[in-house]
C-alpha positions in Angstrom: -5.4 62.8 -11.0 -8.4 61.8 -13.6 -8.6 58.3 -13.4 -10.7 56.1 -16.4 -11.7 52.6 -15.7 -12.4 51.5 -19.0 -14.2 48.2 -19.9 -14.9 46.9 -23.6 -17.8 44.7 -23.5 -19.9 42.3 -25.7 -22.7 40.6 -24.5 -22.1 40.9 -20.8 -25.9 41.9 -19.5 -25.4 39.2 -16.9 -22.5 41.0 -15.2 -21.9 44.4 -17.1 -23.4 46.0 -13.7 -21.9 44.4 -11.3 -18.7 45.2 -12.8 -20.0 48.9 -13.3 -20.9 49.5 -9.4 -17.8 47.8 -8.1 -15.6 50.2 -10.5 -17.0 53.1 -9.6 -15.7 53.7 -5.7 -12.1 52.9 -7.5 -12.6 56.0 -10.1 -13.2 59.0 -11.2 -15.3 57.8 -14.3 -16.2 54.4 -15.7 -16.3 54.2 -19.5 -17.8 51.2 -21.3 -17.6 50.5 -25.0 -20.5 48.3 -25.9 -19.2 46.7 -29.2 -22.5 46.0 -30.7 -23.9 43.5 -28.4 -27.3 42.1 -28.9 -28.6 42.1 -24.9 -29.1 45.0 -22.6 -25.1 45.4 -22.3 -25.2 49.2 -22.8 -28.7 50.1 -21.4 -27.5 48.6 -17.8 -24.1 50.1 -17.8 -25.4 53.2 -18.8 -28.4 53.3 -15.6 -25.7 52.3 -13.4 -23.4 55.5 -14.0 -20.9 54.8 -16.7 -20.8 56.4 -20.0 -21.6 54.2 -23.2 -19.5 54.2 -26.5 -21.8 52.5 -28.9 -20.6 50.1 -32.0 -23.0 49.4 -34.1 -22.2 46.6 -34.7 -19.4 44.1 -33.5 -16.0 44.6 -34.7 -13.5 43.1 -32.3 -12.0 43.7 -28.9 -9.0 46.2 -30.6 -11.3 48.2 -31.7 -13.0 48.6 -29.1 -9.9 49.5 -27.2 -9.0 52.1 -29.6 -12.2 54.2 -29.0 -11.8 53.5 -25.0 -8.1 54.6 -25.8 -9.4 58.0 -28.2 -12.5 58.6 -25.7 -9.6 58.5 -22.8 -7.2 61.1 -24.7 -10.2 63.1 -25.0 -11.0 63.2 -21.4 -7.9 64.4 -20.5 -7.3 61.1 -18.1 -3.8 61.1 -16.4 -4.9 56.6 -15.7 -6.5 54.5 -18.0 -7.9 51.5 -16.2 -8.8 48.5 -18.3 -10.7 46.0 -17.2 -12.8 43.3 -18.4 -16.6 43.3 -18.1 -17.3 39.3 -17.3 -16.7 40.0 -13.5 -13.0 38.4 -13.8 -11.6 40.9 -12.1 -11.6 42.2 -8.7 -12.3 45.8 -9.0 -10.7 46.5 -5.2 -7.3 45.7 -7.1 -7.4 49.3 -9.2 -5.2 50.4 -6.3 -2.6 48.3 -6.8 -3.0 48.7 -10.0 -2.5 52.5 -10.1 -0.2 53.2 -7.2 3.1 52.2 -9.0 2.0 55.2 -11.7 0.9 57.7 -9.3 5.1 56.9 -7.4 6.1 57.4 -10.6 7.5 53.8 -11.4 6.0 52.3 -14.2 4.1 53.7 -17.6 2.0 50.5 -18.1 0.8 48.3 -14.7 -0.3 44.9 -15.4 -2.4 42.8 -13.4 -1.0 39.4 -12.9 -3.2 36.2 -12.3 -1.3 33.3 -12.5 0.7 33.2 -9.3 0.3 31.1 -6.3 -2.5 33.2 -4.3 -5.0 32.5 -7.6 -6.3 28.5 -7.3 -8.4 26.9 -9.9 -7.1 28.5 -12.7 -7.7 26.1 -15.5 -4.4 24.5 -16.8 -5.6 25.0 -20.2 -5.2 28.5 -19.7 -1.5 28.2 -17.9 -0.6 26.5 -20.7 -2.0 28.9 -23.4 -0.5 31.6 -21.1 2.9 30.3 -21.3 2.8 30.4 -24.9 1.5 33.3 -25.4 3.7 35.0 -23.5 7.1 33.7 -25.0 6.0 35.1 -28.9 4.9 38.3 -26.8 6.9 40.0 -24.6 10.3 38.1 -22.5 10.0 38.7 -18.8 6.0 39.6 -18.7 4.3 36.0 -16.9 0.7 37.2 -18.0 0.8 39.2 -21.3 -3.1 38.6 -22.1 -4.1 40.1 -18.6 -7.3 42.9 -19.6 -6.4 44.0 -16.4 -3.9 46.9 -17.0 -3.3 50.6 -16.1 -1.9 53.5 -18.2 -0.4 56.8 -17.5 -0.8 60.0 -19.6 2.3 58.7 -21.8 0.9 55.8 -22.4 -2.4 56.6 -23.3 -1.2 59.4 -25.6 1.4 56.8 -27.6 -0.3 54.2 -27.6 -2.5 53.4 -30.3 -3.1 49.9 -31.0 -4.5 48.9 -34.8 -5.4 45.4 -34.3 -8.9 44.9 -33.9 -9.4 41.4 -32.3 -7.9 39.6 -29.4 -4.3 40.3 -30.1 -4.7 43.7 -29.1 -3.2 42.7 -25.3 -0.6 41.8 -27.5 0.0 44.6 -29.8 0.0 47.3 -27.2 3.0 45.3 -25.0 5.0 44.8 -28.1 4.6 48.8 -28.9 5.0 49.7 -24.9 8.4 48.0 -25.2 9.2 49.4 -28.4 8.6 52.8 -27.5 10.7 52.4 -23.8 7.9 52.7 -21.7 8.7 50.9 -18.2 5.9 47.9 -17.8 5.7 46.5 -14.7 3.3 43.1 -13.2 1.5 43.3 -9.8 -0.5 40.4 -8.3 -4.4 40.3 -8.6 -7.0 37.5 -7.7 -8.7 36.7 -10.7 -11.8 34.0 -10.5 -12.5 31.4 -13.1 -15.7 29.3 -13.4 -18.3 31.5 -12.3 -20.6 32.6 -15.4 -19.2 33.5 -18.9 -15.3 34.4 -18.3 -14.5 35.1 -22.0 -16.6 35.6 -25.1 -14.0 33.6 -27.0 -13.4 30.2 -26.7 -9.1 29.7 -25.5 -8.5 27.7 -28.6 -9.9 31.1 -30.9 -8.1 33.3 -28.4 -4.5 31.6 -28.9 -4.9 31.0 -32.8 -6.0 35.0 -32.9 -3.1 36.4 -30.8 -0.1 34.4 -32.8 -1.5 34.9 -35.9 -1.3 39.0 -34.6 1.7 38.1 -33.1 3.5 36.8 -36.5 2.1 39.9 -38.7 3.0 42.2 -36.1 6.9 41.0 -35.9 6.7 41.0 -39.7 5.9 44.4 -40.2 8.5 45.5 -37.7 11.2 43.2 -37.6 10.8 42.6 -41.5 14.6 42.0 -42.2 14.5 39.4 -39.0 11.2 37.6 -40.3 12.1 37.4 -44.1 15.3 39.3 -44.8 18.0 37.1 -43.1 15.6 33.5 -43.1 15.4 34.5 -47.2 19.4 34.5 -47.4 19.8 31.5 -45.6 17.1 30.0 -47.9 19.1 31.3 -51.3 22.4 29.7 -49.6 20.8 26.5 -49.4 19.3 27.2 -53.1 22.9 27.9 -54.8 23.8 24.9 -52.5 21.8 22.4 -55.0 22.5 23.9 -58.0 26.8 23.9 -57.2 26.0 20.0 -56.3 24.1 20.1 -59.4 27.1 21.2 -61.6 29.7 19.4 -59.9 27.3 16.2 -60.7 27.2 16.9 -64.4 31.2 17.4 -64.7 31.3 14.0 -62.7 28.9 11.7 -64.8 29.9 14.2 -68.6 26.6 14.9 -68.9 23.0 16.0 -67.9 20.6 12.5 -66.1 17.5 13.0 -63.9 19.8 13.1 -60.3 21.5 16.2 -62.1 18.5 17.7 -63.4 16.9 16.7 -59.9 19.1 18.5 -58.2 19.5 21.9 -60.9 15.4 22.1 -60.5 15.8 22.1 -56.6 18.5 24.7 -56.1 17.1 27.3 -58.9 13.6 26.5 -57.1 14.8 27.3 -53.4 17.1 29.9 -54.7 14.5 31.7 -56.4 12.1 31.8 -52.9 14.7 33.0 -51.2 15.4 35.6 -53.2 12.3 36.8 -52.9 11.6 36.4 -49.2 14.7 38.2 -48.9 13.8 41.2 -51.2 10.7 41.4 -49.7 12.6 42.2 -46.0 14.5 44.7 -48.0 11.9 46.4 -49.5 9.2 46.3 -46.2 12.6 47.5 -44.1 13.0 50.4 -46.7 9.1 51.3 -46.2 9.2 51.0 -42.6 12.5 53.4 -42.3 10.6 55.9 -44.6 7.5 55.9 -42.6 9.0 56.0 -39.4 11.0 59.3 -40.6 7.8 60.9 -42.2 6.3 60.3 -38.3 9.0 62.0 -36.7 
């Protein structure tokens, strides 16, 4: 069994090799995508054994997952170990990590921080957590864990397009779209020791939802604007029926009546059009889904 340990990094000179050395006993190879950091990120993980993917120049966590992701499939790896390079993580957990994969239990491993073991987790970052998780993935307590192991399915289906932080995101929503059994085991995790993200939480959050929101409208698009636009156009035709039933009332046209006629052809016409857009986005989807397959 080829096992990966794969670690996107930016700027992380101060504990790149630390994280590099403590990987290494765990796995087979360590892998680090240096996504155009300024400091000696690459040099030092590439002295201390792991092999270097070089961005020129810095284009977001996602994309540094997909090459880790590509380079992986290219490898042959049967376990894909992600794990961030700020020294988070404890690298002794890969075990855990990969032994529910190698029994054959689970496609996807997670590596779960926020339980009872893990003390002085900020509660900035429970809360952030908590939210994240419920426009995520039901069920999942720590959906923005980098920690995370693969098998050979997953690394093969997977193939994640957003190219910042809601990656962790994106690739949970697919997992679970796809069928792929996830599965959460405990880590430790330490906070408040150096740098322990390159992005402040409030960037982070923001990021993720927005990814979360285009995400669920590209796949769900008669969900997110088909059956919200019909309700809209009901409430449209709504106003313009109180409009007419005003005007037969009063024998004529004032501004209430007008008031109202404006309103309902306004809303009406918006909801027509979120709900055509559904339709049509639905349509594309279902075609390029069949052209896949």
């Amino acid at each position: 069994m080829i096992k990966v340990a794969c670690i996107p990094a930016f700027n992380e000179e101060k504990t790149i090799g630390k994280v590099v050395v403590r990987t290494l006993p765990f796995v087979d190879k360590v892998l680090v995508c240096d996504d155009g950091s300024g400091d000696m990120t690459a040099d030092l993980a590439e002295k201390l054994g792991a092999k270097v993917i070089r961005h020129e120049q810095n284009m977001g966590k996602g994309e540094a997952f997909r090459s880790l992701f590509s380079a992986c499939r290219d490898m042959g790896a049967d376990v894909m170990i992600t794990i961030d390079g700020d020294d988070q993580h404890d690298p002794a957990d890969i075990p855990k990590l990969v032994d529910p994969i190698a029994k054959g239990y689970a496609d996807v491993v997670i590596g779960a921080r926020f339980h009872g073991a893990n003390k002085g987790i900020p509660s900035y970052r429970k809360a952030g957590n908590r939210l994240l998780n419920a426009v995520t993935m039901g069920g999942v307590s720590d959906t923005q864990s980098g920690f995370r192991a693969y098998n050979k399915k997953a690394i093969e289906s997977l193939r994640p397009s957003e190219t910042g932080m809601g990656v962790d995101s994106e690739i949970l929503m697919d997992a679970s779209r796809q069928g792929l059994r996830v599965m959460e085991v405990p880590v430790a995790v330490r906070y408040g020791i150096g740098k322990t993200s390159t992005h402040n939480p409030i960037y982070h959050t923001v990021d993720v939802l927005t990814s979360a929101i285009k995400l669920t409208s590209i796949r769900h698009p008669m969900t997110f604007y088909g059956i919200p636009g019909a309700a809209i156009t009901l409430v449209g035709v709504y106003f313009v029926i109180h409009a007419y039933l005003l005007f037969l009332g009063q024998q004529g046209v004032n501004n209430i009546v007008l008031t109202y006629a404006l309103m309902g052809f306004s809303i009406g016409i918006f909801g027509l059009f979120t709900f055509f857009t559904g339709i049509i986005l639905f349509t594309l989807s279902t075609v390029l889904r069949k052209g896949a397959d």
